[in-house]
N, CA, C and O atoms as a MOPAC input file, in Angstrom:
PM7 MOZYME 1SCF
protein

 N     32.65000 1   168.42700 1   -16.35800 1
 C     32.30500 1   167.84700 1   -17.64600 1
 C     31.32200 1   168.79100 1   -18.35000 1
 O     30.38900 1   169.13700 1   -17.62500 1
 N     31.31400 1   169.30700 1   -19.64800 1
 C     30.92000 1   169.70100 1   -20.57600 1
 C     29.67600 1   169.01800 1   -20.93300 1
 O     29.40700 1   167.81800 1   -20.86700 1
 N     28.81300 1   170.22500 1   -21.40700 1
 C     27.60900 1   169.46000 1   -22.06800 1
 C     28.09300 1   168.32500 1   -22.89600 1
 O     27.92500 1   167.19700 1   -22.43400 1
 N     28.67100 1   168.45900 1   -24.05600 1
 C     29.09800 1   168.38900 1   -25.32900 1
 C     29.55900 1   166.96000 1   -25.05300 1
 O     29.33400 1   165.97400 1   -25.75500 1
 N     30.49700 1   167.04300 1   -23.48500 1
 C     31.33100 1   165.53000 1   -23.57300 1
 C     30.60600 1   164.66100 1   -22.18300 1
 O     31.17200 1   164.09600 1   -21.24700 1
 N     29.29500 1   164.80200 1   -22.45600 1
 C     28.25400 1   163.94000 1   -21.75900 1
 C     28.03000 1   162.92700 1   -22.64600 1
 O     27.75500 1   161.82300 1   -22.17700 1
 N     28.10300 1   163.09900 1   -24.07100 1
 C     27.52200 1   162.25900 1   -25.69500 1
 C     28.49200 1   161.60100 1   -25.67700 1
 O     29.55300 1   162.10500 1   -25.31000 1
 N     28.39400 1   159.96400 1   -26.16100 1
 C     29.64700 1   159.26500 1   -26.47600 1
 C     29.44300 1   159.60500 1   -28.11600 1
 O     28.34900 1   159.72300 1   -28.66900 1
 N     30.82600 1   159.74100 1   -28.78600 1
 C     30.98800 1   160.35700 1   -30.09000 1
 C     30.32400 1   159.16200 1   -30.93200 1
 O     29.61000 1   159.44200 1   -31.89500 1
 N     30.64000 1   157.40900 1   -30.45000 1
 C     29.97800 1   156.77500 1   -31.74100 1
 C     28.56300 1   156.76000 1   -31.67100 1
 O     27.90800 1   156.76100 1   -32.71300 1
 N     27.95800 1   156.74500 1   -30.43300 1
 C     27.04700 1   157.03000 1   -30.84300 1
 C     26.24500 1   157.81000 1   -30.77600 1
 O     25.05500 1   157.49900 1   -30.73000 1
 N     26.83300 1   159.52300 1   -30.74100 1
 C     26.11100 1   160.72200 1   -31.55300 1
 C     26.30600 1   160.32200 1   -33.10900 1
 O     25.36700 1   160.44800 1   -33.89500 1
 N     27.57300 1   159.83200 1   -33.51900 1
 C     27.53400 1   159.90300 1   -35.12400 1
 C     25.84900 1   159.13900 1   -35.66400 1
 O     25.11500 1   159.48400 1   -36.59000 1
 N     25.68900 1   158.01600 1   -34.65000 1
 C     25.29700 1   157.19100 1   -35.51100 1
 C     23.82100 1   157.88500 1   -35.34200 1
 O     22.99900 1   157.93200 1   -36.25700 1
 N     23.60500 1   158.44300 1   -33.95900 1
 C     21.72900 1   158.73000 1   -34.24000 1
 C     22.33300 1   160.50000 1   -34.42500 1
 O     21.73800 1   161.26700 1   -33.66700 1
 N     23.14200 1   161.00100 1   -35.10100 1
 C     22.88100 1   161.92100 1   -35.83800 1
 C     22.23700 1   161.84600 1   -37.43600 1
 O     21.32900 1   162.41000 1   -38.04600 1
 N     23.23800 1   160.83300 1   -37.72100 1
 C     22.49000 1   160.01900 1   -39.23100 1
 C     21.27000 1   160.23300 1   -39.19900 1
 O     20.67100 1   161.14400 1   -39.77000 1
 N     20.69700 1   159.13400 1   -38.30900 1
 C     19.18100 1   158.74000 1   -38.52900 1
 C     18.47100 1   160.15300 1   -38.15500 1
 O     17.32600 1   160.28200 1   -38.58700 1
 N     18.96500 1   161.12600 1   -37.47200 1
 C     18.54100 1   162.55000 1   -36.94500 1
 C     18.25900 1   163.60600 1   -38.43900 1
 O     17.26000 1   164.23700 1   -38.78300 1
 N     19.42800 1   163.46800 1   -38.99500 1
 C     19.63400 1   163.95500 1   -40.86400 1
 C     18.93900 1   163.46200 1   -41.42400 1
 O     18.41300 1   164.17000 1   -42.28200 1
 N     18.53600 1   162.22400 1   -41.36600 1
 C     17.22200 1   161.53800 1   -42.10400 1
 C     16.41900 1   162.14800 1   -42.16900 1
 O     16.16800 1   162.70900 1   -43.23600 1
 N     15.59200 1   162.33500 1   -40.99100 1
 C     14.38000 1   162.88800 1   -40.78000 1
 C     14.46400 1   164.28700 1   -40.93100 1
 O     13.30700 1   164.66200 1   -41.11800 1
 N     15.18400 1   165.20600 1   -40.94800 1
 C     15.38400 1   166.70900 1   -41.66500 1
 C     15.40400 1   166.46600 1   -43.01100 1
 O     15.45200 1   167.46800 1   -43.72500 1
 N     15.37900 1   165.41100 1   -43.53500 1
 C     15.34200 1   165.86000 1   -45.16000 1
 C     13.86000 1   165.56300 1   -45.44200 1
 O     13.46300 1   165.95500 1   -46.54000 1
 N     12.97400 1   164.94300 1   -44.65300 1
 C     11.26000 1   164.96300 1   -45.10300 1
 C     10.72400 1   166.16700 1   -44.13200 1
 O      9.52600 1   166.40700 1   -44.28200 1
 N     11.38000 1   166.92800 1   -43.20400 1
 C     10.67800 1   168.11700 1   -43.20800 1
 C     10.29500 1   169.21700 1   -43.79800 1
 O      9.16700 1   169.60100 1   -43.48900 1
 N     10.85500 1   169.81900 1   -44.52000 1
 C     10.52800 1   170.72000 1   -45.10900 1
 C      9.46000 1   169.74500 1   -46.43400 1
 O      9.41100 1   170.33200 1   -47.51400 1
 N      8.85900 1   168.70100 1   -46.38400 1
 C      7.95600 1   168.24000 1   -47.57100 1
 C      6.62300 1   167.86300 1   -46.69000 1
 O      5.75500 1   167.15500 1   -47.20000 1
 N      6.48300 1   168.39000 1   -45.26600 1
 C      5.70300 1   168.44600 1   -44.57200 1
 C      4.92600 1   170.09600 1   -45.40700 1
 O      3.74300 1   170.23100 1   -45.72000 1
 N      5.63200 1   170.75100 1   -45.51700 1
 C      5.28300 1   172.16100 1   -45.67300 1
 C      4.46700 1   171.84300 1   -47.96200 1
 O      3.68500 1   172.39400 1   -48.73600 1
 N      5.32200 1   170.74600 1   -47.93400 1
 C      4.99100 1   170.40000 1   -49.90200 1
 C      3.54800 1   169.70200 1   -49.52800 1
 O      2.44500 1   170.03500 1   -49.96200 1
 N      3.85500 1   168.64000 1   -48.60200 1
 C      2.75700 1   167.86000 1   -48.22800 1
 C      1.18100 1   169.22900 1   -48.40700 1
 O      0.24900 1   169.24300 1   -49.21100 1
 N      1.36800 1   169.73200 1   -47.80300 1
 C      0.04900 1   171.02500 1   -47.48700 1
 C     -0.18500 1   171.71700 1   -48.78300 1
 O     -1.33500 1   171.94500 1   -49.15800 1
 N      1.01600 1   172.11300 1   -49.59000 1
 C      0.85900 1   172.65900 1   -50.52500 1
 C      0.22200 1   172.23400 1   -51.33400 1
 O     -0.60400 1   172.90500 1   -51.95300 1
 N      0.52200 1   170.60800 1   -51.59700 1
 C     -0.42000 1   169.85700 1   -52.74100 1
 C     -1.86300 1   169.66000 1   -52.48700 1
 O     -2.75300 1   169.67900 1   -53.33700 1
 N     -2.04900 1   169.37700 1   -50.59000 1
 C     -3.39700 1   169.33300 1   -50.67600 1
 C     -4.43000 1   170.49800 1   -51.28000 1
 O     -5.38100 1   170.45600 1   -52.06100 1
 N     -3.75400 1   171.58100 1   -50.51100 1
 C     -4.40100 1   172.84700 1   -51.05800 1
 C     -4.53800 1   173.09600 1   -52.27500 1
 O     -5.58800 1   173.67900 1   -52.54700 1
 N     -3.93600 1   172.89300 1   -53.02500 1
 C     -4.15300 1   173.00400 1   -54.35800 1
 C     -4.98000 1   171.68600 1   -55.43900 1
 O     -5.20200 1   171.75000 1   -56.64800 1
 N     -5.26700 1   170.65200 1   -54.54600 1
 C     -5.59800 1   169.59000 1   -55.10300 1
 C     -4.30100 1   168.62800 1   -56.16400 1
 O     -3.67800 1   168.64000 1   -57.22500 1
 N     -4.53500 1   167.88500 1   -54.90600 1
 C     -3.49800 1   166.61000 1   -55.62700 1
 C     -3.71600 1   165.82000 1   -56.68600 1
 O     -4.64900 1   165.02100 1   -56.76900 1
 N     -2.72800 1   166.04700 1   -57.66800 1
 C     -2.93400 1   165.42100 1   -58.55700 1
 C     -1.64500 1   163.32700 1   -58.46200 1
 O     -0.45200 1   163.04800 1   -58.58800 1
 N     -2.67200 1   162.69900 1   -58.24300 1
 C     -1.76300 1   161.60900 1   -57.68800 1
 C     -1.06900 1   161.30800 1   -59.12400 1
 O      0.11400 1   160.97300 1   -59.19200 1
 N     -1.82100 1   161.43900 1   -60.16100 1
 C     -0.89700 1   160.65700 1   -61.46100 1
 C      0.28500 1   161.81800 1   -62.34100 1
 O      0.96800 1   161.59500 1   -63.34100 1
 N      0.19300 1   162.81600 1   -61.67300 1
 C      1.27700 1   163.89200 1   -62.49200 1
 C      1.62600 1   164.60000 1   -60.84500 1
 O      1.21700 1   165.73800 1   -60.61300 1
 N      2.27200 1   163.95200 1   -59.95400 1
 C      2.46200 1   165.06400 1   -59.09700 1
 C      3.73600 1   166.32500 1   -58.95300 1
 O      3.92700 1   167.43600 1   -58.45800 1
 N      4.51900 1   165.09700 1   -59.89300 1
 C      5.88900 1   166.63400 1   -60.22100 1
 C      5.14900 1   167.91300 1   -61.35900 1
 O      5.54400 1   169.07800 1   -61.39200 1
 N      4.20500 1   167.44000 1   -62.08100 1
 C      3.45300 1   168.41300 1   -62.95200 1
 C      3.02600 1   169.48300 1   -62.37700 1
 O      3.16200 1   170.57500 1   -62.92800 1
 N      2.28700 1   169.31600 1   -60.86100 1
 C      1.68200 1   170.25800 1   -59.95100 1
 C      2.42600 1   171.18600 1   -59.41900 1
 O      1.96600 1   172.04900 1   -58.67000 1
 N      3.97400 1   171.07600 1   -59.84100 1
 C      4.82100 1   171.93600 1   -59.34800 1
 C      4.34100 1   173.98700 1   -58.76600 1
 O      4.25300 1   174.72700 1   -57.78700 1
 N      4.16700 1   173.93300 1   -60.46000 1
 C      3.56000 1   175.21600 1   -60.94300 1
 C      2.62900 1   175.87500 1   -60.02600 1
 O      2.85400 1   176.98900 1   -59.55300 1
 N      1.55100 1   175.16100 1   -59.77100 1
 C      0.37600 1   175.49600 1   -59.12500 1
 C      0.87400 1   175.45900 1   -57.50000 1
 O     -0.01200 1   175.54300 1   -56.65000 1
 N      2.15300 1   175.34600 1   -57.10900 1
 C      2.26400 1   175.36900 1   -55.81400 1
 C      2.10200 1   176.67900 1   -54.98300 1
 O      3.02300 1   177.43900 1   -55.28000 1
 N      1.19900 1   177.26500 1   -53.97400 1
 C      2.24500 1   178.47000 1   -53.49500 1
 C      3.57400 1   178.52700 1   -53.43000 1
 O      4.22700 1   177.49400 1   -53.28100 1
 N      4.08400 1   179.59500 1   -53.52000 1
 C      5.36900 1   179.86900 1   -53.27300 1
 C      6.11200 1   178.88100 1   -52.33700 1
 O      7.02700 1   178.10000 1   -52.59800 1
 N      5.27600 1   179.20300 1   -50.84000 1
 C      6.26000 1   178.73000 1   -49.79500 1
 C      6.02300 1   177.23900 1   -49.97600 1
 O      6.51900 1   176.72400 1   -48.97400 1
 N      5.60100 1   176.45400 1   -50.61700 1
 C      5.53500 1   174.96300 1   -50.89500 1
 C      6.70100 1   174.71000 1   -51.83900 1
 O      7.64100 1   173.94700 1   -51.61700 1
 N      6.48700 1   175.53800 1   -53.04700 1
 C      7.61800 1   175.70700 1   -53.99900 1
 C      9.16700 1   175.79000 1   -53.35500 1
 O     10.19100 1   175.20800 1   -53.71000 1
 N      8.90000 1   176.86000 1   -52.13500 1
 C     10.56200 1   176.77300 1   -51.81100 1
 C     10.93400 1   175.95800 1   -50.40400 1
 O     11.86900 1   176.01700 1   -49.60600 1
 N      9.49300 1   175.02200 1   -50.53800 1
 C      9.98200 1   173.91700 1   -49.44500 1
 C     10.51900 1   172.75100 1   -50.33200 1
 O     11.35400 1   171.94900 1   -49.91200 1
 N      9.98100 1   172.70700 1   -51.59900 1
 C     10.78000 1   171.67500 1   -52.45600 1
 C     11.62500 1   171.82700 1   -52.31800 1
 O     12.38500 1   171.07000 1   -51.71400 1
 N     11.91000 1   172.90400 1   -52.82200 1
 C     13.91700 1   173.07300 1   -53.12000 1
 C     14.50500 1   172.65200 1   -51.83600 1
 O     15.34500 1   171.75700 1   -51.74300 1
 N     13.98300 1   173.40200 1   -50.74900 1
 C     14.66800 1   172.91200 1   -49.28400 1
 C     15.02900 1   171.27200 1   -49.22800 1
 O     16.06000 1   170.63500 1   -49.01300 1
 N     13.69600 1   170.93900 1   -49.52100 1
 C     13.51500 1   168.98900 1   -49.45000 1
 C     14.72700 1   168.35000 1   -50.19000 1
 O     15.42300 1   167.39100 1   -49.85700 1
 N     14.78000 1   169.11700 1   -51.24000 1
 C     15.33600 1   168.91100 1   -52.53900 1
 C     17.49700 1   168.69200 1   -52.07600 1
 O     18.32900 1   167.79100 1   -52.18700 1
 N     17.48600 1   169.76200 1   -51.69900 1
 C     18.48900 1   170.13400 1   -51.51700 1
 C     19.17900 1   169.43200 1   -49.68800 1
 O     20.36700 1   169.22400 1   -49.44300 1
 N     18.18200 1   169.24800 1   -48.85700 1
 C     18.30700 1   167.95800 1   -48.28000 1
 C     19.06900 1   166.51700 1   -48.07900 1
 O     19.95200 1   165.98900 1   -47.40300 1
 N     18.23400 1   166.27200 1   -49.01100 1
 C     19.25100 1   165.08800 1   -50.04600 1
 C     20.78300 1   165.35000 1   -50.27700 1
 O     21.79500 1   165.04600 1   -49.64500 1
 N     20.59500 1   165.88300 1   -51.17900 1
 C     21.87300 1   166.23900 1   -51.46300 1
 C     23.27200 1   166.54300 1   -50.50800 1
 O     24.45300 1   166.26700 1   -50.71700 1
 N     22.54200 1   167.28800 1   -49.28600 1
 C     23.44900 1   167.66800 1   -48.22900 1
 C     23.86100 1   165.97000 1   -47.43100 1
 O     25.01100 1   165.53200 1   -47.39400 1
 N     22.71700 1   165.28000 1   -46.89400 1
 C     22.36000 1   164.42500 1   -46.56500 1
 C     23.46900 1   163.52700 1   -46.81300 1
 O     24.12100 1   163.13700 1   -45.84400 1
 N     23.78500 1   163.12900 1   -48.04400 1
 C     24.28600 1   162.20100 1   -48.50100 1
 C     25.86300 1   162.65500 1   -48.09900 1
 O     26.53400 1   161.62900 1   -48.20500 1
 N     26.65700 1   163.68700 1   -47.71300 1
 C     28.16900 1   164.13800 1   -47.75100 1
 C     28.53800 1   164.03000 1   -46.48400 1
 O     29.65700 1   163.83200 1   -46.01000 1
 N     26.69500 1   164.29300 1   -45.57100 1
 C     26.94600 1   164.60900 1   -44.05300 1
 C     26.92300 1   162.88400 1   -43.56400 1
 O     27.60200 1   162.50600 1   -42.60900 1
 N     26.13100 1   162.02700 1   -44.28700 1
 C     26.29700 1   160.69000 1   -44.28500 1
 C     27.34300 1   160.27000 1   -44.03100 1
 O     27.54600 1   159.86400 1   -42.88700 1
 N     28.39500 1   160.22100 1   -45.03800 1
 C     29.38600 1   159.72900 1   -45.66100 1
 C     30.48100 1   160.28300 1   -44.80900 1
 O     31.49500 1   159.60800 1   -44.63400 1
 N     30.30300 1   161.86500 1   -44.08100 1
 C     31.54100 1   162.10000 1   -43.43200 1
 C     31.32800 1   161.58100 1   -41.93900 1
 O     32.38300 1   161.28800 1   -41.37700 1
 N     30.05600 1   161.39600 1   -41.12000 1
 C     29.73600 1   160.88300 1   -40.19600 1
 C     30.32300 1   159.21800 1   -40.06900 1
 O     31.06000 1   158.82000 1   -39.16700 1
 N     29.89600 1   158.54200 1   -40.99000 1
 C     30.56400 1   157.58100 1   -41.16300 1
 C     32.17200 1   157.11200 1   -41.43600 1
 O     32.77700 1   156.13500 1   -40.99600 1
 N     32.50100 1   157.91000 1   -42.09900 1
 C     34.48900 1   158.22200 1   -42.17400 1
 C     34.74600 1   158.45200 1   -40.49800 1
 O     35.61800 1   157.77000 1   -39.96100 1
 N     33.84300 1   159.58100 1   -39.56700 1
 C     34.39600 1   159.87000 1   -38.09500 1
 C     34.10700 1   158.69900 1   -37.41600 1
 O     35.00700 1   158.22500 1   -36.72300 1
 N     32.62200 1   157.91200 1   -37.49200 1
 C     32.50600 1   156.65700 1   -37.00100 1
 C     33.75300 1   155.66400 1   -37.08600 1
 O     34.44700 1   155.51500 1   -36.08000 1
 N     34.08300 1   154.91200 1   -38.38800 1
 C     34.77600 1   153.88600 1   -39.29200 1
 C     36.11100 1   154.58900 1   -38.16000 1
 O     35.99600 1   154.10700 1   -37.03300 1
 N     36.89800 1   155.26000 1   -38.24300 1
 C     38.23200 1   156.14100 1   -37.56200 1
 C     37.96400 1   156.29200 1   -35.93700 1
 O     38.84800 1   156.57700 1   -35.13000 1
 N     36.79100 1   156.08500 1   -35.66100 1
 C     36.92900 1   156.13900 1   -34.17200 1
 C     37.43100 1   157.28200 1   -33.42100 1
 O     38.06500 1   157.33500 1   -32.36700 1
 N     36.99000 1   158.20600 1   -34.23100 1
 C     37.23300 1   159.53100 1   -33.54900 1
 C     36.59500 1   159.87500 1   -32.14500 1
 O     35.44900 1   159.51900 1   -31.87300 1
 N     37.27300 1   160.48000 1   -31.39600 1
 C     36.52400 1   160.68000 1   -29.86300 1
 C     36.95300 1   162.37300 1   -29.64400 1
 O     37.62500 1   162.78300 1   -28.69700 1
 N     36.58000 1   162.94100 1   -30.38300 1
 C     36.86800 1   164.09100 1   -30.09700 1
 C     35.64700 1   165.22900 1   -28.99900 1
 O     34.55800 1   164.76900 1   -28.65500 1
 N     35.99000 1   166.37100 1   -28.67800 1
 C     34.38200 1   166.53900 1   -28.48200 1
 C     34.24600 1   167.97000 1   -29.90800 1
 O     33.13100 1   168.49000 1   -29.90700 1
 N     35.10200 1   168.47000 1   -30.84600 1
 C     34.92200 1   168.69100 1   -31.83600 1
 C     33.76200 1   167.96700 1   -32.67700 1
 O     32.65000 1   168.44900 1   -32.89300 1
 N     34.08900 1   167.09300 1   -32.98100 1
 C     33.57500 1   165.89800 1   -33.44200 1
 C     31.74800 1   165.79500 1   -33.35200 1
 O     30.81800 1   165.64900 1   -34.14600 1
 N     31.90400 1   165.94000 1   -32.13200 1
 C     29.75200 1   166.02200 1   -31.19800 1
 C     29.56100 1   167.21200 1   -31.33000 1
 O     28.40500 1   167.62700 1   -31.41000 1
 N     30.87700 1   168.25400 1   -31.40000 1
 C     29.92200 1   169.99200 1   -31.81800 1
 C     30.02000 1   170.24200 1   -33.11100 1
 O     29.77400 1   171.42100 1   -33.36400 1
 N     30.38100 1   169.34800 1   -34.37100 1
 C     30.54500 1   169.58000 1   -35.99900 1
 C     28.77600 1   169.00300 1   -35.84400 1
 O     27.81800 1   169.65300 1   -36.26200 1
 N     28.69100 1   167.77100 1   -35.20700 1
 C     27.51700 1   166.66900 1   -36.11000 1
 C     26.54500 1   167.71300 1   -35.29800 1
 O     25.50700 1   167.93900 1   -35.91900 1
 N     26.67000 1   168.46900 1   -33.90800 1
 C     25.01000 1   169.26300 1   -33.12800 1
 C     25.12400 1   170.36700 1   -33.91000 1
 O     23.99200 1   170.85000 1   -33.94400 1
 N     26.23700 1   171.37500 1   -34.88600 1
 C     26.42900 1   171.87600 1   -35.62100 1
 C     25.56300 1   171.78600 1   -36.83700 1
 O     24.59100 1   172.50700 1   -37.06700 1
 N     26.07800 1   170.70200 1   -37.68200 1
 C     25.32100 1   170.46900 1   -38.86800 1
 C     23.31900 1   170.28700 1   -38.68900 1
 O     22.39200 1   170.73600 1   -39.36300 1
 N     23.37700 1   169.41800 1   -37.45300 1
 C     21.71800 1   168.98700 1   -37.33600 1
 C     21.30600 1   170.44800 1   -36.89400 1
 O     20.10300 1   170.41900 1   -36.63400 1
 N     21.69000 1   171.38100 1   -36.75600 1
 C     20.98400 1   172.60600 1   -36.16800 1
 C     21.05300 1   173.63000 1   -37.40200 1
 O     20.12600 1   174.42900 1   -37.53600 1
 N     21.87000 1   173.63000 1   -38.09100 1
 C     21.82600 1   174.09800 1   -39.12200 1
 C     21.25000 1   173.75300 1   -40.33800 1
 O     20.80500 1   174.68900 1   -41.00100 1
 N     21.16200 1   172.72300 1   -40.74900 1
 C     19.64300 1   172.21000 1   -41.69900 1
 C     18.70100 1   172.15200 1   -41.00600 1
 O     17.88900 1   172.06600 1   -41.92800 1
 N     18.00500 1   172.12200 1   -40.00000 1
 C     16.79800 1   172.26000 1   -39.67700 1
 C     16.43300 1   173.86500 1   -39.68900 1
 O     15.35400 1   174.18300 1   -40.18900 1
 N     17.24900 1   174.83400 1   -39.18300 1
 C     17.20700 1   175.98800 1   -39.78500 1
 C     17.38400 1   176.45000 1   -41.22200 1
 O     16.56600 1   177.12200 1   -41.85100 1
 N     18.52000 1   176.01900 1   -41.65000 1
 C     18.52500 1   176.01500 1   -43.33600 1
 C     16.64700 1   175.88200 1   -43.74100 1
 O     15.92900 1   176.80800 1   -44.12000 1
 N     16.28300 1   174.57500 1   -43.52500 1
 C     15.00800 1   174.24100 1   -44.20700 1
 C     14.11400 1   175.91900 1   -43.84400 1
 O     13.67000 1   176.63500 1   -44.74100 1
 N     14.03100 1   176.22600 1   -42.44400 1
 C     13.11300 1   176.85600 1   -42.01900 1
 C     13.15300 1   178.12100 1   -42.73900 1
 O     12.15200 1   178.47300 1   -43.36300 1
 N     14.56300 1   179.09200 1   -42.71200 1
 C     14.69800 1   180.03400 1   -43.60700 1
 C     14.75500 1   179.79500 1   -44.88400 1
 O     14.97500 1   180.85900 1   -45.46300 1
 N     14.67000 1   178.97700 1   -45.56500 1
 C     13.92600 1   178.63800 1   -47.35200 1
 C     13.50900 1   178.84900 1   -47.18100 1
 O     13.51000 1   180.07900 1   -47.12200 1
 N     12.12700 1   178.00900 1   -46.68700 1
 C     10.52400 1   178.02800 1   -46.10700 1
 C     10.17400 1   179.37900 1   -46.22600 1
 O      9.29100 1   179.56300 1   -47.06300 1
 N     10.73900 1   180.76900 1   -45.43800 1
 C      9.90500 1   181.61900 1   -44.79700 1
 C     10.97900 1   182.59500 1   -45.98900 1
 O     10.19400 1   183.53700 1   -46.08900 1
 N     11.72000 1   182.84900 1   -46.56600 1
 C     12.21500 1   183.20400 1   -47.68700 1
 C     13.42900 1   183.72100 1   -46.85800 1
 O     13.10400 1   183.47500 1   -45.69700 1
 N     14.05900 1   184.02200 1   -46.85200 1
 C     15.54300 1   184.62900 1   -45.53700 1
 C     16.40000 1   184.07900 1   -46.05900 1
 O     16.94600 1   183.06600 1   -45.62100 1
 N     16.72700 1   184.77500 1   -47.30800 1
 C     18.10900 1   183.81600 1   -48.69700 1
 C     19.41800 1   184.08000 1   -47.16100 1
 O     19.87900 1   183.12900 1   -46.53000 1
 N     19.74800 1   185.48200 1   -46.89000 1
 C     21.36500 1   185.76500 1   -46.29100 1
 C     21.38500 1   184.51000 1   -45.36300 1
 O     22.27800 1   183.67000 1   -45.48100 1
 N     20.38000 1   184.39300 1   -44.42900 1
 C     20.48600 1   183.38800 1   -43.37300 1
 C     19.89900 1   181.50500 1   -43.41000 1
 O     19.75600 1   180.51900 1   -42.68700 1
 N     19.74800 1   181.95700 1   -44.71300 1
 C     19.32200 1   180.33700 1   -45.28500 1
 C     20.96000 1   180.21900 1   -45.55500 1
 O     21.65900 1   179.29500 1   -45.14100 1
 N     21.39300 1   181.28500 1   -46.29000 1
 C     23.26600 1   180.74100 1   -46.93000 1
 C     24.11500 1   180.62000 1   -45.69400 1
 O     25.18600 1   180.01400 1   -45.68400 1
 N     23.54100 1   181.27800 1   -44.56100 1
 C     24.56100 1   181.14200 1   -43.64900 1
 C     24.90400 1   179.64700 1   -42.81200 1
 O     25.97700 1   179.19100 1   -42.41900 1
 N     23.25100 1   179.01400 1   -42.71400 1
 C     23.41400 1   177.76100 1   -42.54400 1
 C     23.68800 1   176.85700 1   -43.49000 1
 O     23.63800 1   175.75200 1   -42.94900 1
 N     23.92100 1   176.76700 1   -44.49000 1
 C     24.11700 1   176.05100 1   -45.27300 1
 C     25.91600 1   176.19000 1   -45.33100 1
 O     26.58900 1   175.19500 1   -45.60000 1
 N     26.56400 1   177.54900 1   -45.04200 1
 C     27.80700 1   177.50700 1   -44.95900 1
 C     28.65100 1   176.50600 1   -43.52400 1
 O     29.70400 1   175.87100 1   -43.46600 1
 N     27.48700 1   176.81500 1   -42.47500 1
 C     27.42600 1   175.98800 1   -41.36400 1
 C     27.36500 1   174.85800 1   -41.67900 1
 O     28.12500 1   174.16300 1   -41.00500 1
 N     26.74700 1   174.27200 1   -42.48200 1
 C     26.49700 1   172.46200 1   -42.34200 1
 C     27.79100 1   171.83600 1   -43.04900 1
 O     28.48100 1   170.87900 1   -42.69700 1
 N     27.90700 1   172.75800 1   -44.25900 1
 C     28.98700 1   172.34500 1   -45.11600 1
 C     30.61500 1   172.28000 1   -44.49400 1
 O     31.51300 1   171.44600 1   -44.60800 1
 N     30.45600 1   174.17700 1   -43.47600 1
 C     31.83000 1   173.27800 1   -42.43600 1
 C     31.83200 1   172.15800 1   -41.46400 1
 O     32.78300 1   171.56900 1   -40.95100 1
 N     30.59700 1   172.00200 1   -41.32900 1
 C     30.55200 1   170.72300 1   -40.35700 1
 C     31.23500 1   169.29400 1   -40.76900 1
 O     31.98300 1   168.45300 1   -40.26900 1
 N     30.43600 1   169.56200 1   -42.13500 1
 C     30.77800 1   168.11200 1   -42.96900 1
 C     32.41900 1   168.04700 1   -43.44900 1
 O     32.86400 1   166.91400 1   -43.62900 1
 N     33.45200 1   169.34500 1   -43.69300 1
 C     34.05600 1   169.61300 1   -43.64900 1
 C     35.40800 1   169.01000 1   -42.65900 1
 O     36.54700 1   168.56000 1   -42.78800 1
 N     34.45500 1   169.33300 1   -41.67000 1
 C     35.76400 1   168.93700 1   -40.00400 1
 C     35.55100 1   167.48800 1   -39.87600 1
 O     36.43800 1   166.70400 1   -39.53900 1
 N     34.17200 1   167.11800 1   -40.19700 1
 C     34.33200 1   165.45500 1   -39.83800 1
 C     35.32200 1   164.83600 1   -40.79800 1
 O     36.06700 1   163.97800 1   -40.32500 1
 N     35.45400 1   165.18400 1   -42.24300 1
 C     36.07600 1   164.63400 1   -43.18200 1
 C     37.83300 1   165.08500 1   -42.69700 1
 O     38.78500 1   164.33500 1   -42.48300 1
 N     37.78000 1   166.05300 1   -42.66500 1
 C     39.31300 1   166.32900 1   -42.59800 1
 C     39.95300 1   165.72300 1   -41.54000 1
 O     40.93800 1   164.99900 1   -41.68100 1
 N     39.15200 1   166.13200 1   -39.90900 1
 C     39.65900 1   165.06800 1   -39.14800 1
 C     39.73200 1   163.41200 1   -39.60000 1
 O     40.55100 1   162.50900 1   -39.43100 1
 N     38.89200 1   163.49400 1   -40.02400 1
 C     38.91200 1   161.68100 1   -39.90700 1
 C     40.25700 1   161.00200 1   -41.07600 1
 O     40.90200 1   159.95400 1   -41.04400 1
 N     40.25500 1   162.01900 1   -41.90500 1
 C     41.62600 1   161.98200 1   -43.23400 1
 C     42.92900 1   161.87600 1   -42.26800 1
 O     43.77300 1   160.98000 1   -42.24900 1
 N     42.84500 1   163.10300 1   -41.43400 1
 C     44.16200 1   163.26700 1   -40.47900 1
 C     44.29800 1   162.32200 1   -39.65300 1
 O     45.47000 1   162.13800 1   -39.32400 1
 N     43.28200 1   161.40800 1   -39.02100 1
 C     42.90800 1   160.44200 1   -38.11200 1
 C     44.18900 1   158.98400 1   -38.89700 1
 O     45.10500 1   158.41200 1   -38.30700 1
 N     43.86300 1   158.85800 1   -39.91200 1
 C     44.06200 1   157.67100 1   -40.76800 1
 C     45.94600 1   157.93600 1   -41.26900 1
 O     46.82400 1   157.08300 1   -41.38800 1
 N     46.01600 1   159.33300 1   -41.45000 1
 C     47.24600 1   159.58500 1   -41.65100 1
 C     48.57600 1   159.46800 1   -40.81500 1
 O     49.64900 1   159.80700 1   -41.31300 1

């Protein structure tokens, strides 16, 4: 037996979710610092943008962009859940994607555009295979 097919698939999908959750407030751990340092302004805090260092600035975007990923890797986790997929594809797309936004975030963070895009090409095929399998699943 395989690392990979030690995980039962429903429920890697499901505490991968809640796993994606918590990668989208990391990189605002790194904003979190930025604002203190610069003094928080509690009643204009998107205003304080400006005054961020850099690497706070491009932990927003990371945070930012989070979300966004968040919500597709959601939605296709849930399509592989809902379909009952048991693949072990399936547990290496979702340890795929969670390893690749947590790196994604880290290379924003530290500026490393080639290998920030590379994970981000990573997460997106991840989200990719869960959807397509789970389409083919239903078909």
């Amino acid at each position: 037996m395989s690392f990979l097919e030690q995980f039962p698939v429903s429920s890697t999908l499901l505490y991968a979710i809640a796993g994606a959750a918590v990668l989208v407030y990391l990189p605002f751990l790194v904003v979190a610092y930025g604002r203190l340092s610069t003094g928080y302004e509690m009643a204009a805090p998107r205003a304080m943008f400006d005054k961020l260092p850099a690497v706070a600035q491009r932990a927003t975007w990371a945070h930012q962009n989070s979300f966004e990923s968040f919500t597709l890797f959601a939605a296709a986790a849930l399509m592989a859940y809902v379909t009952e997929l048991d693949s072990i594809l399936v547990v290496g797309a979702v340890i795929a994607y969670l390893i690749a936004r947590f790196l994604y975030s880290v290379f924003y963070i530290l500026s490393v555009p080639l290998l920030r895009s590379l994970m981000f090409l990573i997460g997106s095929a991840s989200i990719a295979t869960l959807m397509v399998m789970s389409l083919l699943e239903v078909s």
